[in-house]
C-alpha positions in Angstrom: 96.1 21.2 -74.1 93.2 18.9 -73.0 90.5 18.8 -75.2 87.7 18.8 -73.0 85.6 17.0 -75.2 83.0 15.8 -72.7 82.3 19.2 -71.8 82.1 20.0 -75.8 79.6 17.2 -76.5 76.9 18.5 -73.8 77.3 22.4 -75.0 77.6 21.9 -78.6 74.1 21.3 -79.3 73.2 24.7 -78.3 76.0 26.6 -80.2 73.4 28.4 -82.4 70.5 28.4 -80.3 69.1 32.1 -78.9 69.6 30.7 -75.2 72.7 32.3 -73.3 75.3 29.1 -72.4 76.5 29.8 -69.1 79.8 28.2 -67.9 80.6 28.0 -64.2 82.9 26.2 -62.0 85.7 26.8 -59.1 88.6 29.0 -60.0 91.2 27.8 -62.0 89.3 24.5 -63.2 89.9 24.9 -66.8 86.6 27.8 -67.9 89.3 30.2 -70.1 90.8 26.7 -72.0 87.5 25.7 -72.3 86.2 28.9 -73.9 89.4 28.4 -76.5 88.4 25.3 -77.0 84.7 26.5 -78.4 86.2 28.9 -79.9 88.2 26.7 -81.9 85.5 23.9 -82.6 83.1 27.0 -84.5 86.2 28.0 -86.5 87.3 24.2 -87.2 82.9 24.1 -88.3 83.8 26.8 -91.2 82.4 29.6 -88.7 84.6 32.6 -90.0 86.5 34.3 -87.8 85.3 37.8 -88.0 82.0 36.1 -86.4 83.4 34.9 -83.0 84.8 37.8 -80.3 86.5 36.2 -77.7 87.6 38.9 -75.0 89.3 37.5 -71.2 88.2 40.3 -68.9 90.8 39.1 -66.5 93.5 40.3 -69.1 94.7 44.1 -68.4 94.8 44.7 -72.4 90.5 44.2 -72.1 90.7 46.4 -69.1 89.2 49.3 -71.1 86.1 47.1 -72.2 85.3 46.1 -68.2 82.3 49.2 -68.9 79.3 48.2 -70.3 78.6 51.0 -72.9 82.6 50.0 -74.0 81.7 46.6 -74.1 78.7 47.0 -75.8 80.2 49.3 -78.9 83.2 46.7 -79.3 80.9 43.7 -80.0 78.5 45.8 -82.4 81.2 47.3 -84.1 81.9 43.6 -85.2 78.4 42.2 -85.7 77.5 41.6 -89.6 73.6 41.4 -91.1 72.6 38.9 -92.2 75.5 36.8 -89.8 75.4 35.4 -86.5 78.0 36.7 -84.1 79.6 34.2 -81.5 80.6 36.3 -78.6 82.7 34.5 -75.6 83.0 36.2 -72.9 85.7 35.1 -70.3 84.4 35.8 -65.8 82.0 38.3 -67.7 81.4 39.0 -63.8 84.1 41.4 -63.8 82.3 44.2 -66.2 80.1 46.4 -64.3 76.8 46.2 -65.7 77.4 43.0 -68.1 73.6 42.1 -67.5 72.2 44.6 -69.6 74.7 43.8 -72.7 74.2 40.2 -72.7 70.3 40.8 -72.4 70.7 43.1 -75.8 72.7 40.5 -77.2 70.7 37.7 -76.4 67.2 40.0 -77.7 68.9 40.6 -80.8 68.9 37.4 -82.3 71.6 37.8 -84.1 74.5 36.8 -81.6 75.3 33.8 -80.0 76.7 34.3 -76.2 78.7 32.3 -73.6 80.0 33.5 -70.8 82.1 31.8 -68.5 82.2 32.7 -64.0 83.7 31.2 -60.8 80.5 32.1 -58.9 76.8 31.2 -59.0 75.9 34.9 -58.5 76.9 34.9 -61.9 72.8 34.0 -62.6 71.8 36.1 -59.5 69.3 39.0 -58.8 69.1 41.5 -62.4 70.7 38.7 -64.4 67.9 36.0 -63.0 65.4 38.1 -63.7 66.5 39.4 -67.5 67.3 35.5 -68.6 64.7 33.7 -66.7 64.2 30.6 -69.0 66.4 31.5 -72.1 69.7 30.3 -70.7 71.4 27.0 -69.8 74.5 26.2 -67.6 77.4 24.1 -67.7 79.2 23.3 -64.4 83.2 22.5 -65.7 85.3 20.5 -62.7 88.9 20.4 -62.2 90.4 17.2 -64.6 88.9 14.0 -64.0 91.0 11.1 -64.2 90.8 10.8 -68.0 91.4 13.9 -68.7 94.2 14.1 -66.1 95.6 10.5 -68.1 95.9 12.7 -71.3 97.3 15.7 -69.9 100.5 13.3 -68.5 100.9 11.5 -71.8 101.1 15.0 -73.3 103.8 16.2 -70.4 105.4 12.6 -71.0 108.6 14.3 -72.3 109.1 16.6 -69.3 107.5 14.3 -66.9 109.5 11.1 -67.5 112.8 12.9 -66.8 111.8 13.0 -62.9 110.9 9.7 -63.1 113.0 6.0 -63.4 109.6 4.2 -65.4 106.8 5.1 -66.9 103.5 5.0 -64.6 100.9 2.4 -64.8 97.1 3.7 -65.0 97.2 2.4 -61.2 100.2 4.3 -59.8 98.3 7.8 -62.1 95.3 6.8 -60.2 97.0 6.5 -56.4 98.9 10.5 -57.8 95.4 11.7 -58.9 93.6 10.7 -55.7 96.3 12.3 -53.5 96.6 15.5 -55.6 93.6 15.9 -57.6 92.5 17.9 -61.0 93.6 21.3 -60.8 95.6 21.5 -64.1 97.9 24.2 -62.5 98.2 21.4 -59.7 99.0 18.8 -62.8 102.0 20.8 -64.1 103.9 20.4 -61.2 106.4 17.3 -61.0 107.4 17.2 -57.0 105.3 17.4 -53.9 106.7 20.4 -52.6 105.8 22.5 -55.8 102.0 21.0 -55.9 101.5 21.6 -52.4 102.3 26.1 -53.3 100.3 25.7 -56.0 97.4 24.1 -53.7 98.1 26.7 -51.4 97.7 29.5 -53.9 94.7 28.5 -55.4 93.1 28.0 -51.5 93.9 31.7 -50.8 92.6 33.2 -54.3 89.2 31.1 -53.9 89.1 32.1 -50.5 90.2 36.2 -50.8 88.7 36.4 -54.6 85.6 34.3 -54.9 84.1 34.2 -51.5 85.0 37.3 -49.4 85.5 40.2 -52.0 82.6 39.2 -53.7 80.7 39.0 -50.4 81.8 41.8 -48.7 83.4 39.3 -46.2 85.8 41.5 -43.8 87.0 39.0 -41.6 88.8 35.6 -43.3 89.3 33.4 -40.4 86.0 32.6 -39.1 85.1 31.8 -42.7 88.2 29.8 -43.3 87.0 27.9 -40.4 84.1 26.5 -41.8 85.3 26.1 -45.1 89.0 23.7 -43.6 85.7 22.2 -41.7 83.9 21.3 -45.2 86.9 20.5 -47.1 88.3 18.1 -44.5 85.1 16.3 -44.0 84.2 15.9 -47.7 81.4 13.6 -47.8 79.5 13.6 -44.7 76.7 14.8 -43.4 76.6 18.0 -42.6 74.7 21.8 -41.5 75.2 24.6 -40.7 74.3 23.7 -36.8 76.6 20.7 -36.4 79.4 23.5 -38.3 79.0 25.7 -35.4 79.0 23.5 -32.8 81.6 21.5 -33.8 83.6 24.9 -34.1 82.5 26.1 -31.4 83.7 23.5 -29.2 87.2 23.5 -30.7 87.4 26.9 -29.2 86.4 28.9 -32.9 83.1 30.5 -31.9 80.6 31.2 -34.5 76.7 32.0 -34.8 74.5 29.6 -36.3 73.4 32.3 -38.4 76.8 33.6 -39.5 77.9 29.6 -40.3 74.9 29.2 -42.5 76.1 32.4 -44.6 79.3 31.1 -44.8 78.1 28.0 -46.2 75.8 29.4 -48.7 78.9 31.7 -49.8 81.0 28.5 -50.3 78.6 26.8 -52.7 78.3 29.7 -54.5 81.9 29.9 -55.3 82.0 25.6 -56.3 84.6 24.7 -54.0 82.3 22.5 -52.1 79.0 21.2 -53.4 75.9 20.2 -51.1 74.1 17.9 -52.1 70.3 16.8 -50.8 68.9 13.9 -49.7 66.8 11.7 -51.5 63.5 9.8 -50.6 63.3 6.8 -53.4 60.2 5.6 -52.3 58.7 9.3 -51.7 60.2 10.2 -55.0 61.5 13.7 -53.4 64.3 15.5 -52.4 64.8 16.5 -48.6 66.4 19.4 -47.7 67.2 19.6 -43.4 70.3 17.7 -43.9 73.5 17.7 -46.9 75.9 16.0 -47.9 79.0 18.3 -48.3 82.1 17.4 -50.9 84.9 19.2 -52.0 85.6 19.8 -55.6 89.2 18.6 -55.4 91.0 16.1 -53.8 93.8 17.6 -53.5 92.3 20.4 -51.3 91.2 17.8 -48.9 94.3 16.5 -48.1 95.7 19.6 -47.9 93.4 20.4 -45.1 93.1 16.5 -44.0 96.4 14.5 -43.1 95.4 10.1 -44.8 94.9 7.7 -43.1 93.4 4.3 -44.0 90.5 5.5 -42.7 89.7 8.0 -44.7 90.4 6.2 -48.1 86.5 5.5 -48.6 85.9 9.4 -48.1 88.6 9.7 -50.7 86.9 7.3 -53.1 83.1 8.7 -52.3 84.7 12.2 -53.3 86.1 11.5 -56.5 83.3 9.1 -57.8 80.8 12.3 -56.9 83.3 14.5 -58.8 83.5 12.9 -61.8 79.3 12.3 -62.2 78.8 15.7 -61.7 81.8 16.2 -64.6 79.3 13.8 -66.8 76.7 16.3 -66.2 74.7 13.9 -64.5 72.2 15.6 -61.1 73.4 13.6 -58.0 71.1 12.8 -54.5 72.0 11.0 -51.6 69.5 8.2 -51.5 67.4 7.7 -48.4 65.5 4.1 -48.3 62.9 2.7 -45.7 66.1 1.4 -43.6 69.1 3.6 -44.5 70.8 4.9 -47.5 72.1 4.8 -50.8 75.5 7.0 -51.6 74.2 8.3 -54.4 70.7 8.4 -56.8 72.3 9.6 -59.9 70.2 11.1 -62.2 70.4 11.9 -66.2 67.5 13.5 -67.7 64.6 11.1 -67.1 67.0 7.9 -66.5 68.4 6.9 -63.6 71.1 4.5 -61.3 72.1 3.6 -57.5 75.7 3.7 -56.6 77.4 2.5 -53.3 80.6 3.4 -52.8 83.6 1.9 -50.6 87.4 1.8 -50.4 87.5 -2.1 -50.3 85.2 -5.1 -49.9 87.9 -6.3 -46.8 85.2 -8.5 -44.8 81.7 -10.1 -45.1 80.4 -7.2 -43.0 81.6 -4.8 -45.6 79.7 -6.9 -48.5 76.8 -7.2 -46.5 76.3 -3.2 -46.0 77.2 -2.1 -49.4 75.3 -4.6 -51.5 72.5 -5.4 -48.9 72.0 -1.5 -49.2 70.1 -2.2 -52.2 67.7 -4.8 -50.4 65.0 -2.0 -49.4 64.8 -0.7 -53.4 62.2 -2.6 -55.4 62.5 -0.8 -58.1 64.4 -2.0 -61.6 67.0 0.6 -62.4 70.2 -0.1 -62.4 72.6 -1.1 -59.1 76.0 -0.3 -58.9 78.9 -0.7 -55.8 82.5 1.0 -56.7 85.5 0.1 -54.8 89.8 -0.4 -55.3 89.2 -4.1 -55.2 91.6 -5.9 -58.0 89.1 -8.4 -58.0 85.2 -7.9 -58.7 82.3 -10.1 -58.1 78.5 -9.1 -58.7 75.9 -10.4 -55.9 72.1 -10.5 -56.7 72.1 -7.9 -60.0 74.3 -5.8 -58.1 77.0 -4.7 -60.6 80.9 -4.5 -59.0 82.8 -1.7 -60.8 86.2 -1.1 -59.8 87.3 2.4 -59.2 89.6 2.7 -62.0 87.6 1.4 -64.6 84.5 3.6 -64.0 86.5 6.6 -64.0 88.3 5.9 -67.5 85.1 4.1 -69.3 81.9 6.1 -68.7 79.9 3.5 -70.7 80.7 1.2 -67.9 77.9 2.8 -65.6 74.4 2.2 -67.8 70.7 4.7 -66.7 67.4 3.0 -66.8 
């Protein structure tokens, strides 16, 4: 198991506090493990374990405790005076009425809640309103590189069997960046077997996540727009140039329907839009997104490679693993174009340009000239595959690989 310790770092700090910690994140992307995982870190801290309940709603045997009066009388039939409870609820979503016990839980001061979902509506409409302010969330990603690099070393047994050498960190990285993160994904040993799995986890986002929780009757006009957003992970994008672009190909859809869709999609993590970002304004605009998919393995799935695409590839990946480092990413807009990403950490702050590789002067020129129409001082990044780095004018080079296994590598001002 992959001790998700970056996650653990962020939401330790709040283990006793009153506020309710929220963990969200697509399907599948590792929530349950990293439930366990807190779990075990309170029990490993000398918490006793008559203090923590720990109930998976997805689990048949809990089915009786999907009520909220049930649910309610099992966790008070366990709380102690004088003793703080630790109550982990697993896609808490699932009990009708769960609002209403984790507001009594949280106002009694004597229990400690975290509840895991694979949708933002998790925190929508009575649930907004009952926690307003005394709650913080956690968004969990599929594995990122690292944490993908120790899951193989643990499968090294099983793994090596299938193959004639071990694997370099380079030939992982060229596996992870065709496959991605989804630890179901990771298990898998052949092509044929990770592309099912892939598959699977498409349809249960899609059926599960987006249209039963939405009331969505009809799958292929959504499925539409979501291939659209998957396979074009990275650029710009609304919900007009969706439509259009669908339209044209012969898939008609209202403006107003495609702009559901897409809020639907967010909502269930499988793409993330992010805003634009005036640096000199100091303010995010909102008419235009960037989209990205949370896994690069669904974007091949619904995108064939080419060399062309590599720099989407890399873009994707580096946005997936700042946003797995808890860090609030913009798209950058300057006086004369853009920055990939503003990447924000509390009250710091860096610039990042991304590309596949620095092949030709032109290529130098856009990425690191980018940075001409900043005159700020924080710090100035570009990330590419190059084997060979070379900074220009305070402009740090970071090669892919390395900023995805060290995270001190990339430094806030």
């Amino acid at each position: 198991m992959v001790n998700r310790e970056s996650y653990l770092a962020r939401i330790r700090p709040f283990y006793d506090a009153q506020l309710v910690k929220v963990i969200v994140g697509v399907r599948r992307c590792g929530k349950s493990v990293l439930l366990k995982q807190i779990r075990d870190d309170l029990l490993s801290a000398g918490v006793g374990e008559d203090q923590v309940t720990l109930i998976n709603f997805e689990l048949f045997a809990n089915k009786h405790l999907r009520d909220a009066d049930a649910l309610h009388a099992h966790i008070a039939s366990r709380m102690q005076e004088g003793a703080m409870q630790y109550v982990l609820l697993d896609e808490v979503q699932l009990v009708d009425g769960f609002e209403d016990v984790v507001n009594s839980l949280q106002a009694s001061g004597s229990a400690s809640v975290f509840m895991t979902g694979s949708n933002s509506k998790l925190l929508a409409g009575e649930m907004a309103t009952l926690l307003s302010g005394r709650y913080v969330s956690f968004q969990v990603m599929p594995f990122t590189f690292n944490e993908y690099l120790q899951y193989q070393t643990q499968r090294g047994g099983q793994r090596g069997a299938s193959r004639e050498h071990a694997a370099s960190p380079e030939e992982e990285l060229s596996e992870y960046l065709a496959w991605g993160g989804f630890p179901l994904v990771c298990e898998q040993d052949d092509p044929d077997s990770r592309a099912v799995v892939l598959d699977d986890l498409y349809t249960s986002i899609v059926l599960r996540d987006i249209m039963d929780r939405n009331g969505i009757a009809k799958g292929e006009p959504l499925q539409n727009v979501l291939d659209f957003l998957i396979a074009n992970s990275s650029n710009l994008v609304n919900g007009k140039k969706v439509a259009d672009t669908l339209t044209s190909n012969g898939m008609k859809i209202s403006m107003a329907k495609t702009y559901s869709y897409l809020q639907c999609i967010e909502d269930a993590f499988i793409v993330s839009f992010v805003e634009r970002y005036d640096i000199a304004g100091k303010a995010a605009l909102k008419y235009e997104k960037k989209a990205f998919a949370c896994d690069l393995g669904l974007f091949h799935m619904k995108k064939n490679r080419s060399k062309r695409e590599l720099s989407h590839v890399v873009e994707t990946v580096v946005f997936n693993e700042l946003i797995a480092r808890g860090c609030k990413v913009y798209v950058g807009k300057t006086r004369k174009g853009e920055i990939d990403f503003v990447v924000m950490r509390g009250d710091e702050r860096c610039y990042i340009q991304v590309a596949y590789v620095m092949q030709d002067e032109e290529t130098i020129e856009r990425e690191f000239g980018a940075y001409r129409y900043i005159d700020d001082a924080y710090p100035k990044y570009v990330i590419s595959m190059d084997p060979i780095t070379s900074n220009i004018d305070g402009v740090q080079h970071l090669k892919l690989i390395d900023f995805l296994r060290d995270a001190s590598l990339l430094r806030f001002g």
